[in-house]
N, C-alpha and C positions, 0 to 999 in steps of 0.2 A: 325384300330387305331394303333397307336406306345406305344410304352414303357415309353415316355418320362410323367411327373409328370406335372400337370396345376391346375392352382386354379378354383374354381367353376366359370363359368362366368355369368354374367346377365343375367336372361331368360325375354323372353317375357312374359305377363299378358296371359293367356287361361283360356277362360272359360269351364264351365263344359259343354254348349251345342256345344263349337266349339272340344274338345275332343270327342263327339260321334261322329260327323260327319268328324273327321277325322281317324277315326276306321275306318271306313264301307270300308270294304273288295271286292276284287272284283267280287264277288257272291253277292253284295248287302246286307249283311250282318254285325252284329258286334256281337260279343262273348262277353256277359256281362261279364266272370270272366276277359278276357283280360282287357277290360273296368276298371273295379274294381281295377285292379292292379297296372293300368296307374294311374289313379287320387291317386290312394296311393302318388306315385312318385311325384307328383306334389300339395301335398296337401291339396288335397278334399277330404272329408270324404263321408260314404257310404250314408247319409242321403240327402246330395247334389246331389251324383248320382242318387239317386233312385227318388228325385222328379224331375229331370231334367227329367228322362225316360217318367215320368208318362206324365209331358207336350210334351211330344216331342210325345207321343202314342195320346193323347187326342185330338194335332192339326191335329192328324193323318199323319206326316212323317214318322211314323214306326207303324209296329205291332209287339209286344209281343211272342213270346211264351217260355213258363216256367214262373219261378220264380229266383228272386235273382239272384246271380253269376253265376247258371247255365242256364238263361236264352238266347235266341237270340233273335236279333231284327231283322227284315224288314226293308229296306229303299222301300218307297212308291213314291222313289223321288231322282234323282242326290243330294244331302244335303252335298255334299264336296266342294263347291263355297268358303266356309269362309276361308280356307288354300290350295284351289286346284289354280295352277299357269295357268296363261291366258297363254296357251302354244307359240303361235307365237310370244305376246309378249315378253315371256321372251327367246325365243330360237333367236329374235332379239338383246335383248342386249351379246350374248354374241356372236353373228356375229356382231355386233360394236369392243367387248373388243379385237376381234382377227384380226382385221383389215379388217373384208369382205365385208362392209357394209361404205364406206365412206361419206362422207358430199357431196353436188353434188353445193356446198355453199348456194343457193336458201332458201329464206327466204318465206311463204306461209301465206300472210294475209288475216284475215274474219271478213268484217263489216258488221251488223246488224242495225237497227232500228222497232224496233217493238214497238207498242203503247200497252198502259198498259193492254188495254183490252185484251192483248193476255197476261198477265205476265207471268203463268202456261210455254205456250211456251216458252217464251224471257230467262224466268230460265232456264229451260229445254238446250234449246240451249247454252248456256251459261256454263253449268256444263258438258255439251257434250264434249265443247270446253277447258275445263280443263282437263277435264279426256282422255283426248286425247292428253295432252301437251302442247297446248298452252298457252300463258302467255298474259295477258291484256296489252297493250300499253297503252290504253284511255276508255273512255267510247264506248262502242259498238263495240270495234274495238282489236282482238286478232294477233300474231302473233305464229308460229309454226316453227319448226325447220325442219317439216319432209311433207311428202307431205299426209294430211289427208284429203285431198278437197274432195276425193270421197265417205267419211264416215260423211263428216260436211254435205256434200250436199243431201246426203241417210236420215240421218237422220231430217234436214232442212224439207224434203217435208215429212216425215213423221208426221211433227208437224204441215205440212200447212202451214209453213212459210217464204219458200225457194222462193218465189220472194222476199223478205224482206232481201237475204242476197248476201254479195257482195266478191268475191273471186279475189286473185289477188295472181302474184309471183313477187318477185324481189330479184335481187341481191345486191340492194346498202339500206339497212333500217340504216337507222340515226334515235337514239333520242336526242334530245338537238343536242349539237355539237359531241357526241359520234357514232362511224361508225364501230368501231374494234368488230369483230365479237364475238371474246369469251369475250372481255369486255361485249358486250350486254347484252349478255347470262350470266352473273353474275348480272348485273341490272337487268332483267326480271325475273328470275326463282330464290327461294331461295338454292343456292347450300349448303350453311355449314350447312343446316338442313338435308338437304339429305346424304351429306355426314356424320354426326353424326349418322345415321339410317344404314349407312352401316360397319360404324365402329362397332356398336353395333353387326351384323351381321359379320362380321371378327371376333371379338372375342369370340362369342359362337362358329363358326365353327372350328378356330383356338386349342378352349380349346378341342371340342370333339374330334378333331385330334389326341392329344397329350395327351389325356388318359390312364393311363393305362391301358396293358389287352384288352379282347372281351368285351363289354357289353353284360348283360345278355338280354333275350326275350322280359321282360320289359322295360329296359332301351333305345333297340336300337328303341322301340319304342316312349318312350318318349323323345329321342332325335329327332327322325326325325318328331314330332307334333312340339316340342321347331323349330327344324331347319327352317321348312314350318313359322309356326306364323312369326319369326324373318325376314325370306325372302320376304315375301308378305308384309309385315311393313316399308322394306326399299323399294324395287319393288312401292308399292301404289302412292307413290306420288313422282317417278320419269320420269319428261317427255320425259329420255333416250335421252338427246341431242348427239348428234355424236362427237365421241371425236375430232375432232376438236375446239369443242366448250367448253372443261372442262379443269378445271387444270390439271396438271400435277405433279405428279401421282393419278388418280382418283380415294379414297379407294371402287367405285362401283363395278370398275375390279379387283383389289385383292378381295374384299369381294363375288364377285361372282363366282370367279375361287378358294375359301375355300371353299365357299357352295358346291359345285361343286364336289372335292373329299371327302367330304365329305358325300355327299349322295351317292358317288358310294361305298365308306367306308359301310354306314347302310347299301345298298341294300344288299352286300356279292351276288351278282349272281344276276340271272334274278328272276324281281318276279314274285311268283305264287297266284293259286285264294285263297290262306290262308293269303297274305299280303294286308297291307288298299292299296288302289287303286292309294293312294298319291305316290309311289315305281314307278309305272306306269305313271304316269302323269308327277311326275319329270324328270322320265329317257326321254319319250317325248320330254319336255320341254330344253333338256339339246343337244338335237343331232339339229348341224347345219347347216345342210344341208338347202340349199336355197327352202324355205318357197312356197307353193304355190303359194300363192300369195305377190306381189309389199311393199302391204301395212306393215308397221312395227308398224301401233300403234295397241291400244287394240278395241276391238270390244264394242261394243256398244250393248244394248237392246233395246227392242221399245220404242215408243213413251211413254208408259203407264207406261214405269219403267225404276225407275234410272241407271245408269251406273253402270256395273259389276264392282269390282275391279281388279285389276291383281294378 
């Protein structure tokens, strides 16, 4: 962090059960005094923590042992989902922000028709196909920026329903008498909501930049909970269209190249198994090296359960 002086900025809303599970350390563990310290900083009283514990032991994601501040918990279970980054996808966008990763122009559409009696599925497929980017044209009928045909269609026949759907590419998509491609792409997708979600995210990163001073043990922790919530809040509901298709200048790419030194700022060094696992996951998420695999959206779960977020 620098010397320079910043006023407090907006933090994102945390709740007390998205703060334990982004504790858990990389031994699967959380240190109830750390815990206790963090929700100081942010607000929550010991009474709030301790019956969050108690539900979180009962449904059985954690075990117990000790009491109070000096106790640990157990994770019984990965439980860092709610602030832990969809690594590919996010280590995509900032292989867009840096120009690695171009538009190849191709437009990818998916029509459906499914009867009510499958509804369960027709949803299913339908919130697949949002959370994967696409944007509605019309009834049954999505459009995509990026090439998710292999993830709409995996998960398609997982629902049964994949002869029921219709895939297609082109380069020339018109609606109305509209054909310019980043015009679309402002009618299709809500960008000034997105981009207000990243501005929000520039500004926390920006202030913790310009700090004064190290943050203490506590702090740098309750910065990088604040940093994670804030990120996955602008991240969630961006369908990462290829800069070709966004204005210019897009606060995604400043707000994710602050995020950015900024977590390498909290990390200070490589972490170890006394850091929550989010240190790890980011730094992951953060190295761009071309991705195993082709695909650049977010993964998908089965059939039985909704879509991760990123």
């Amino acid at each position: 962090m620098t010397n320079r002086p910043a006023a407090e900025p907006a933090t994102p809303g945390i709740g007390t059960r998205t703060l334990v599970f982004a504790l858990v350390r990389e031994d699967g563990t959380v240190d109830a005094g750390e815990l206790y310290d963090v929700a100081e900083t942010l607000g929550m009283t010991d009474q709030q923590v301790r019956l969050c514990l108690k539900r979180l032991v009962a449904e059985g994601r954690f075990t117990q042992e000790g009491r109070g501040r000096k106790a640990r918990l157990r994770a019984t279970a990965d439980p860092t989902g709610a602030v832990a980054p969809d690594v590919e996808y996010v280590r995509h966008a900032y292989r867009q922000d840096r120009g690695l990763a171009p538009w190849d122009g191709s437009w990818h559409l998916f029509a459906f028709a499914i009867p009510e009696t499958a509804r369960q599925s027709r949803d299913a497929l339908r919130d697949t196909l949002l959370h994967l980017g696409a944007a509605p044209l019309q009834g049954g009928l999505y459009v995509a920026a990026h090439a998710i045909g292999d993830l709409v269609e995996a998960h398609a026949r997982h629902l049964g329903v994949l002869p029921s759907l219709t895939r297609l590419t082109s380069r020339d998509l018109r609606v109305g008498e509209e054909r310019d491609p980043a015009r679309l792409a402002a009618l299709l997708w809500p960008l000034d909501a997105i981009a207000e979600r990243y501005e929000a995210l520039a500004g926390l990163a920006a202030a913790r930049l310009s700090a004064p001073g190290r943050p203490t043990g506590t702090e740098r922790l309750r910065y990088a909970i604040e940093l994670a919530a804030a990120f996955t809040a602008a991240m969630e509901p961006d369908p990462l269209l290829p800069p070709e298709l966004l204005p210019r200048p897009w606060p995604g790419a400043r707000a994710r190249a602050l995020a950015a030194r900024c977590w390498e700022a909290l990390g200070d060094g490589a972490p170890d198994r006394g850091s929550p696992r989010l240190f790890r996951l980011y730094g992951e998420a953060l190295d761009t090296r071309p991705p195993a695999t082709l695909a650049p959206a977010r993964t998908t779960d089965g059939p039985d359960e909704p879509p991760r977020s990123g």
